[in-house]
C-alpha positions as CSV (number, residue, x, y, z in Angstrom):
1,X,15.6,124.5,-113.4
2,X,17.1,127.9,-114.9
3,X,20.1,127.8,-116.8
4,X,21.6,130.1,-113.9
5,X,21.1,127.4,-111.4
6,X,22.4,124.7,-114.0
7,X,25.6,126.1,-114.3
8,X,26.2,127.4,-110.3
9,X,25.7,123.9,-109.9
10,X,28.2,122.6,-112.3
11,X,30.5,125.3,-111.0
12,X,30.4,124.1,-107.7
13,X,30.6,120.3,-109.0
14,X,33.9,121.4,-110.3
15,X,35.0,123.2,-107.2
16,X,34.4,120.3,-105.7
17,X,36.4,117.5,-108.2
18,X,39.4,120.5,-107.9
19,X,39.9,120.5,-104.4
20,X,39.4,116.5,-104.7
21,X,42.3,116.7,-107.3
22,X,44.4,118.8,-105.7
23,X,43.3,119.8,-102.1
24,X,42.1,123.5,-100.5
25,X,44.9,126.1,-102.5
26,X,46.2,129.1,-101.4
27,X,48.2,130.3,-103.5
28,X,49.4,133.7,-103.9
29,X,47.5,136.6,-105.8
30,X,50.0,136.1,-108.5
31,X,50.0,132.4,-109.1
32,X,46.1,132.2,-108.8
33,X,45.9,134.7,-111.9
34,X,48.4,132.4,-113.8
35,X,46.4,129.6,-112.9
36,X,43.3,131.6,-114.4
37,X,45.3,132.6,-117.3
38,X,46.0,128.9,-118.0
39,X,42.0,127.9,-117.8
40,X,41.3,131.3,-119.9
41,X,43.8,130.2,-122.5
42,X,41.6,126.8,-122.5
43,X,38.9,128.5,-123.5
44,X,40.5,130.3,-126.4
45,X,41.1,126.6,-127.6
46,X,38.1,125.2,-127.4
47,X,37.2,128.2,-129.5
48,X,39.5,127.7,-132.2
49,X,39.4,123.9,-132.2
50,X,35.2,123.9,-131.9
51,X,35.2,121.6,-128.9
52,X,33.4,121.7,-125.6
53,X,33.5,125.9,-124.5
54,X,30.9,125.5,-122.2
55,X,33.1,122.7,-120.1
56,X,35.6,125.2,-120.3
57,X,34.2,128.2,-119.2
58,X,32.4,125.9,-115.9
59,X,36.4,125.9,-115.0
60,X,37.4,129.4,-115.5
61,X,34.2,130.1,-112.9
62,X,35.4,127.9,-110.6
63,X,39.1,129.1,-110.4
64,X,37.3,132.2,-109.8
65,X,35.3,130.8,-107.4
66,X,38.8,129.0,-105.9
67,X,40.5,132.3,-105.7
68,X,38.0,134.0,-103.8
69,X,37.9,131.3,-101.5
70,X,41.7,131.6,-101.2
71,X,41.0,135.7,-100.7
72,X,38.6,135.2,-97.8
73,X,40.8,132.6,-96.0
74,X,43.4,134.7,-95.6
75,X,41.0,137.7,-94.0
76,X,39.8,135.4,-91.6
């Protein structure tokens, strides 16, 4: 398996434990970017502090991955 198709699959693991956690969001263009901005900080953490980035980044994708979700619902 590529490393591509390792981590679409752990993106879409995480999509799936989010909406499990906290059910199908759609949230406003403004409060999806702070809810990016709050996983992006994460990652500048986990920098700093040497702990897991790659975990990290998996959840940035997927809030990326939520929001677009979010985007196409509402064109629908």
């Amino acid at each position: 398996m590529t490393s591509r198709c390792h981590f679409l699959i752990e993106i879409e693991k995480e999509r799936v434990r989010q909406d499990e956690k906290w059910g199908e969001q759609n949230h406003s263009d403004l409060k999806m970017y702070a809810i990016l901005g709050e996983e992006f900080g994460e990652v500048g953490k986990a920098i700093l502090e040497d702990t897991d980035l790659k975990n990290e980044l998996i959840q940035v994708a997927s809030v990326c991955m939520m929001w677009l979700e979010a985007i196409e619902r509402r064109i629908r």
